[in-house]
PAKE-390256 format. One line per 2 residues: their letters; for each residue x, y, z of C-alpha. Coordinates in steps of 0.5 Angstrom, whole numbers, plus 500, padded with zeros to 3 digits. Example, Ala and Ser with C-alpha at 12.3 -4.5 7.8 and 13.67 -1.06 7.14 Angstrom:
<pts>
as = 525 491 516; 527 498 514 .
</pts>
This chain:
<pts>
xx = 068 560 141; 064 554 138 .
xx = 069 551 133; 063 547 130 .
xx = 061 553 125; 068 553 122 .
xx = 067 547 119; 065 550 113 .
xx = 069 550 107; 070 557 104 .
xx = 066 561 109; 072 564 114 .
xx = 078 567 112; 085 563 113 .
xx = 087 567 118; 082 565 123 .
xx = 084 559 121; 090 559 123 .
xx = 088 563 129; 084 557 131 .
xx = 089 551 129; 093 556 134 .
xx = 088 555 140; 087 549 139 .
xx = 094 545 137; 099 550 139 .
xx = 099 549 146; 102 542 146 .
xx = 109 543 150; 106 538 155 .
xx = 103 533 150; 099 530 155 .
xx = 098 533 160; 091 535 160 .
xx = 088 528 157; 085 525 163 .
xx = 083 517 163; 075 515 164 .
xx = 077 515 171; 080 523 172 .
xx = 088 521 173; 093 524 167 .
xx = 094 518 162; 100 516 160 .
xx = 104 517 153; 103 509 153 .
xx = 096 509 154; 095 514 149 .
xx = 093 511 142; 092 518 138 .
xx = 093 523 141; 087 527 143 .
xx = 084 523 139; 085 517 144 .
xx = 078 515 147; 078 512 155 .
xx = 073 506 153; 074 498 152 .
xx = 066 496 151; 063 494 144 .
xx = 063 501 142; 071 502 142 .
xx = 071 503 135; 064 508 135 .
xx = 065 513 139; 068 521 137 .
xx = 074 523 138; 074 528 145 .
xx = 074 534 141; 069 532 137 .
xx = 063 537 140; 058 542 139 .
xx = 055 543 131; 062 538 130 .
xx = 058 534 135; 051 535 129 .
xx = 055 532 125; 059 528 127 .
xx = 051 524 128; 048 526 121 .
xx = 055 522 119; 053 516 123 .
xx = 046 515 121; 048 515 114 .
xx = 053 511 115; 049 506 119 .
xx = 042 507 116; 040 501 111 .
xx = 040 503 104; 033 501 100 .
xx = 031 500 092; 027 507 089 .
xx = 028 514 089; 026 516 097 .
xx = 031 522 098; 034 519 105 .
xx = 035 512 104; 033 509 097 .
xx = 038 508 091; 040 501 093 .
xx = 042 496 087; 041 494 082 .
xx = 047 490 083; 050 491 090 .
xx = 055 488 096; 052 491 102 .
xx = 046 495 104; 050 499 108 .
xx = 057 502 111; 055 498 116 .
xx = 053 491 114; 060 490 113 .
xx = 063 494 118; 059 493 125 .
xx = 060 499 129; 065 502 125 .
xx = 069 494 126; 069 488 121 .
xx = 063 484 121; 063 477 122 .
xx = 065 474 115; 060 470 113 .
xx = 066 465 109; 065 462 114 .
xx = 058 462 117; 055 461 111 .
xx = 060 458 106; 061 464 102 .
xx = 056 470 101; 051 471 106 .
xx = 043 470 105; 041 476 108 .
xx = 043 482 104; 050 483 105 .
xx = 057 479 105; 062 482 109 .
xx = 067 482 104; 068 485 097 .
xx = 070 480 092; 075 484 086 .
xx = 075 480 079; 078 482 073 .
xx = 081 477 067; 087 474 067 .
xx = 090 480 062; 088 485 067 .
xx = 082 487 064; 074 488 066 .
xx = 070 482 065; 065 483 060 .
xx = 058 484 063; 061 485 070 .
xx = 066 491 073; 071 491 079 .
xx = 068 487 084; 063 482 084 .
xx = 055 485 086; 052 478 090 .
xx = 047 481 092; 041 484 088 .
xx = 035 488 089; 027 485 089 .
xx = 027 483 081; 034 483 080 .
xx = 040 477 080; 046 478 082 .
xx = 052 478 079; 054 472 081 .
xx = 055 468 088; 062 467 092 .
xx = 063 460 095; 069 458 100 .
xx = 071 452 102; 077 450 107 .
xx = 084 445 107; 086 445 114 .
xx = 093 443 115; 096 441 122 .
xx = 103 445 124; 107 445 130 .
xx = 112 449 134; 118 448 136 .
xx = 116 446 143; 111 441 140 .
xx = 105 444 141; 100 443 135 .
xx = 097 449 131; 093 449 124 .
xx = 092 453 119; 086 454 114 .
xx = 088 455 106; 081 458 103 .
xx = 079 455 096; 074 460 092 .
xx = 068 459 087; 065 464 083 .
xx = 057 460 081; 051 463 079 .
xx = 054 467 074; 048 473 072 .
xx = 050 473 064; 057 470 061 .
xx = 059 463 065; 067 466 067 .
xx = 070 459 068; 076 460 073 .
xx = 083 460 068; 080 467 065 .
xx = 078 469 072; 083 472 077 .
xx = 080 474 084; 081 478 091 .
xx = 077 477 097; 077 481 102 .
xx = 074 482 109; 072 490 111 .
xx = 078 493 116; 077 497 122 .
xx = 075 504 121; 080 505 127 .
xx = 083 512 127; 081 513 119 .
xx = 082 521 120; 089 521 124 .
xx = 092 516 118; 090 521 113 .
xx = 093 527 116; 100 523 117 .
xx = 106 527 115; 107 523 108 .
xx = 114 526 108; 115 520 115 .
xx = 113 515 111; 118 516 104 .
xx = 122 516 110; 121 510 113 .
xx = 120 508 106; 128 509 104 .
xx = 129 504 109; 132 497 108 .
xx = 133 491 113; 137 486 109 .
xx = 139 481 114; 131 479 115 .
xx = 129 481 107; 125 487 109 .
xx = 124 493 105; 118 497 105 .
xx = 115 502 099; 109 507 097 .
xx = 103 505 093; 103 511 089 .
xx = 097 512 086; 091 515 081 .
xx = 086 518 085; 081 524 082 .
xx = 086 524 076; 092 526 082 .
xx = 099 521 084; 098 520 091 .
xx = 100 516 097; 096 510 098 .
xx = 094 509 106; 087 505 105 .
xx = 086 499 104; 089 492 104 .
xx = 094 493 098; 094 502 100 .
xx = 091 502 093; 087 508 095 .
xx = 089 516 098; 082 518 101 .
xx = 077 513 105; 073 511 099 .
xx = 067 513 102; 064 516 094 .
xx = 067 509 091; 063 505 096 .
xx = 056 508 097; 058 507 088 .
xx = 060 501 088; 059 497 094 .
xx = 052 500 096; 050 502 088 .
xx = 048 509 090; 050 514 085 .
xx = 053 521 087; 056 526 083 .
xx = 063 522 083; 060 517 080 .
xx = 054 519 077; 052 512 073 .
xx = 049 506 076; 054 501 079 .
xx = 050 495 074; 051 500 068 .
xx = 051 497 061; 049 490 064 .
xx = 042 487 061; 039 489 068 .
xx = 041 496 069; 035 501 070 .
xx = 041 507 066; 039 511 072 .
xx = 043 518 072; 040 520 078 .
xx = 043 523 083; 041 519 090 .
xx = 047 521 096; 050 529 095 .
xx = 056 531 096; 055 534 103 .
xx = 051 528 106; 058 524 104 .
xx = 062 529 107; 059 528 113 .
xx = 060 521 113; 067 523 112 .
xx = 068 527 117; 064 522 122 .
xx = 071 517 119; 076 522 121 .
xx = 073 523 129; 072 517 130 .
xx = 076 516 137; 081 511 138 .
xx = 081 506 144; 086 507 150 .
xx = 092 503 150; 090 498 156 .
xx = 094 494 162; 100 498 160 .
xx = 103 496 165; 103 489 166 .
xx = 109 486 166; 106 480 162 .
xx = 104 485 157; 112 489 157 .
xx = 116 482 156; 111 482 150 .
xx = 113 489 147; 120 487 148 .
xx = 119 480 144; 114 484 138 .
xx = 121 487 139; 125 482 139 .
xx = 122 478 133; 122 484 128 .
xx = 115 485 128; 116 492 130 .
xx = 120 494 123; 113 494 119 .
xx = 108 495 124; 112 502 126 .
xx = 109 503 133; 110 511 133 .
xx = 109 516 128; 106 524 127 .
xx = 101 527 124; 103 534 120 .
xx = 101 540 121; 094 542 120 .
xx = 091 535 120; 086 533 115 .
xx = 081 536 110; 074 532 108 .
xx = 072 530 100; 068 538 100 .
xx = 075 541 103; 073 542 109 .
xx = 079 543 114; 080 539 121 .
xx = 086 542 125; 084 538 131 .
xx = 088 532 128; 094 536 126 .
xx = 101 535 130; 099 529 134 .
xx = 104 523 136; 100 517 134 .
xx = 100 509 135; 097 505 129 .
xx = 103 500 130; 103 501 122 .
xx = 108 503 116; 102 503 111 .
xx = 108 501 106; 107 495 101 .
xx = 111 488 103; 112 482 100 .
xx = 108 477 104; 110 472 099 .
xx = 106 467 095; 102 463 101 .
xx = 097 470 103; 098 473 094 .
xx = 092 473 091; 096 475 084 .
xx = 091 482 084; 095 488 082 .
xx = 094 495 084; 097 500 082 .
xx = 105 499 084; 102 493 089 .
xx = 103 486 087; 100 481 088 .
xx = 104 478 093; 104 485 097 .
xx = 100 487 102; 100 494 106 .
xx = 102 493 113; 095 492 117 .
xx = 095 497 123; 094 493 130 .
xx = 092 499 135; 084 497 137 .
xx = 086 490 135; 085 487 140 .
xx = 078 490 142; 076 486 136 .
xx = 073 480 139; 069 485 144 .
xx = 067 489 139; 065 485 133 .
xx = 064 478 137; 070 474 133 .
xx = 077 473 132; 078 472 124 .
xx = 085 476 121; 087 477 114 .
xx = 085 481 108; 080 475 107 .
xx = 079 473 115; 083 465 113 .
xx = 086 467 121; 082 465 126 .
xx = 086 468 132; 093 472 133 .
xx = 097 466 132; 094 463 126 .
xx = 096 470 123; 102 471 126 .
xx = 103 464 122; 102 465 115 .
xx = 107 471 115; 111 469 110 .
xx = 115 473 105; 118 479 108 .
xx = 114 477 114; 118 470 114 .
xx = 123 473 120; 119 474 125 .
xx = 115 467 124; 120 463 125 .
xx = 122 467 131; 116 466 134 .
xx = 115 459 132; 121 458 136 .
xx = 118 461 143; 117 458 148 .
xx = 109 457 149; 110 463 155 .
xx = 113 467 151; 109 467 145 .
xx = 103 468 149; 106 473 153 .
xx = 107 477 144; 099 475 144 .
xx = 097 480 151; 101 485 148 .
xx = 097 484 141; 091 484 145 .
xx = 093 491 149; 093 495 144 .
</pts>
């Protein structure tokens, strides 16, 4: 049985689909017994990040790889995903690849997310938007009553197609402080400054304006969180640690006229990976979501109501999202690596990067209701909530969303993190990559975050090297 030619929405009756979901999630006694590692030895439940989902492999492509159950036609499409995820768009109306602009932040998904990671941002490399057709970053704006900016949306396009301008350009500067530890050892922390110059239309000067900036996240194990058992999270969310001011909630929001549970994105201020939103937003590429040009009603729009991606081609960039594998757990049993996960422990880290949690049975469905049983009753690792929590004012950006303050941010899941350096060649962390390393982020925990800290800023220089092994473990 080929189960490639059952991911076809509507063209087999539930019973097969149920059949299939049997065969396939059913015989799960002993869990993982039949998950071997890259070298043909039964892996352990440390080692195995996501269940079958968890993919043996350490090198620059730990986050591009399929799921093992990714074969045959699923394989097919697993490939046409791929491709369009990477592929550049182009400006004009060439059916495979145009549609860009005329307004734009990146000419693909992966400018911004290399080999299904996080780009490089060029805040740094550049001072702010990058010359070369792409960010790495996405700059939300809006005025301080909450509203549009006239002649500007959501977020700010910096790049823009051959005879357009640009929405405007984003630039970042930096104010590095010197810390220390409680053993003396000196750290430093960089606080962001942004501008936004070069404005295409209406000059906003910076008391009008309220901005985010965020860089892209890792795309790791995108199909396990979509198919999370929800009713885990409300769970989880009932639970309140007053001894250290920790309190998680749920990011309800309005997706396709529907109250949802946000599970993406920096503030959870989506329920589905966005992959419409951003061929539409972030790429201009209209789509039957959403039909109008990304730059409609500015003086520079073509008012162009074509139709440039389908809606099958997105699903196949959806589905190339949710089987994407996740990267084996590594050196789990170093004992320098243990000691760290007990003080992750110890330092309450664990009470929002919730190490466990399960998907519900019947896995996940795709934007053209196509369903995925393969992720469905799995016990996975993201070492996340994906709840909201009060990081306080040092990292809020005062950019609500939906039931998300400014001051709140989900909590990032950590599994491939420590893959990041090798996939995408740096170390940048946070919503808008201000960290440079683990420490740093570590360190600008505040907030609900300010606990665990404070324990590690009084660990000995072993001890929170031996938290930093564990991170990079995951």
């Amino acid at each position: 049985m080929n189960p490639g030619r059952f991911l076809q929405s509507g063209s087999f009756p539930l019973l097969l689909v149920f059949i299939l979901s049997t065969i396939i999630v059913g015989c799960r006694d002993n869990e993982y017994s039949d998950i071997l590692t890259s070298g043909g030895s039964v892996a352990s439940p440390e080692q195995l990040s996501a269940g079958n989902s968890t993919i043996f492999t350490s090198t620059s492509k730990a986050y591009d790889t399929p799921a093992n159950w990714v074969t045959g036609e699923l394989m097919e499409r697993f490939l046409k995903g791929d491709q369009l995820y990477d592929s550049p768009r182009v400006s004009g109306s060439d059916p495979a690849n145009g549609g860009l602009g005329p307004v734009y932040a990146g000419y693909s998904c992966g400018s911004c997310h290399s080999d299904a990671g996080r780009t490089k941002p060029s805040l740094f490399s550049s001072g702010g938007s990058g010359p070369y057709g792409f960010s790495s970053f996405l700059t939300f704006i809006r005025s301080t009553h909450g509203q549009n900016l006239r002649q500007y949306g959501r977020v700010l396009h910096d790049q823009a197609i051959y005879g357009k301008v640009p929405e405007g350009k984003l630039h970042a500067t930096y104010t590095e402080t010197e810390y220390s530890f409680a053993d003396g050892e000196k750290y430093s922390l960089l606080k962001p400054h942004y501008e936004i110059t070069d404005w295409y239309a209406d000059s906003i000067t910076a008391d009008q304006l309220v901005m985010s900036v965020r860089t892209p996240l890792r795309h790791v194990g995108l199909g396990l969180i979509m198919a999370v058992d929800q009713n885990e999270i409300k769970q989880l969310a009932t639970i309140q640690y007053p001894a250290y001011g920790i309190s998680g909630k749920i990011n309800w929001v309005q997706e396709r006229n529907v109250k949802v549970m946000g599970l993406t994105g920096h503030k959870a201020q989506h329920g589905d990976l966005t992959v419409e939103l951003g061929f539409s937003s972030d790429l201009g590429v209209t789509n039957d979501r959403y039909p109008h040009e990304v730059a409609e009603g500015q003086s520079q729009s073509d008012g162009n109501t074509d139709i440039q991606i389908t809606t099958e081609e997105m699903a196949d960039v959806d589905f190339y999202l949710h089987a994407l594998g996740v990267p084996a757990r590594r050196s789990v049993n170093n004992s320098v690596v243990q000691q760290g996960k007990e003080l992750f422990n110890t330092a309450k880290c664990n009470l929002c990067h919730t190490p466990t949690l399960h998907t519900r049975q019947g896995g996940g469905e795709l934007i053209d209701g196509s369903r995925l049983p393969w992720l469905g009753k799995q016990v996975f690792h993201p070492y996340s909530d994906f709840l909201l929590h009060d990081m306080g004012p040092e990292l809020g950006d005062d950019y609500s969303q939906f039931d998300a303050t400014g001051d709140e941010w989900r909590s990032t899941p950590l599994w491939g993190i420590g893959l990041q350096e090798v996939v995408n060649g740096h170390s940048y962390f946070l919503h808008d990559g201000r960290a440079r390393n683990y420490v740093e982020a570590i360190m600008w925990h505040g907030g609900e975050g300010d606990v665990s800290r404070q324990i590690f800023k009084k660990m000995t220089k072993d001890d929170r090297e031996a938290l930093i092994m564990f991170l990079r473990s995951l």
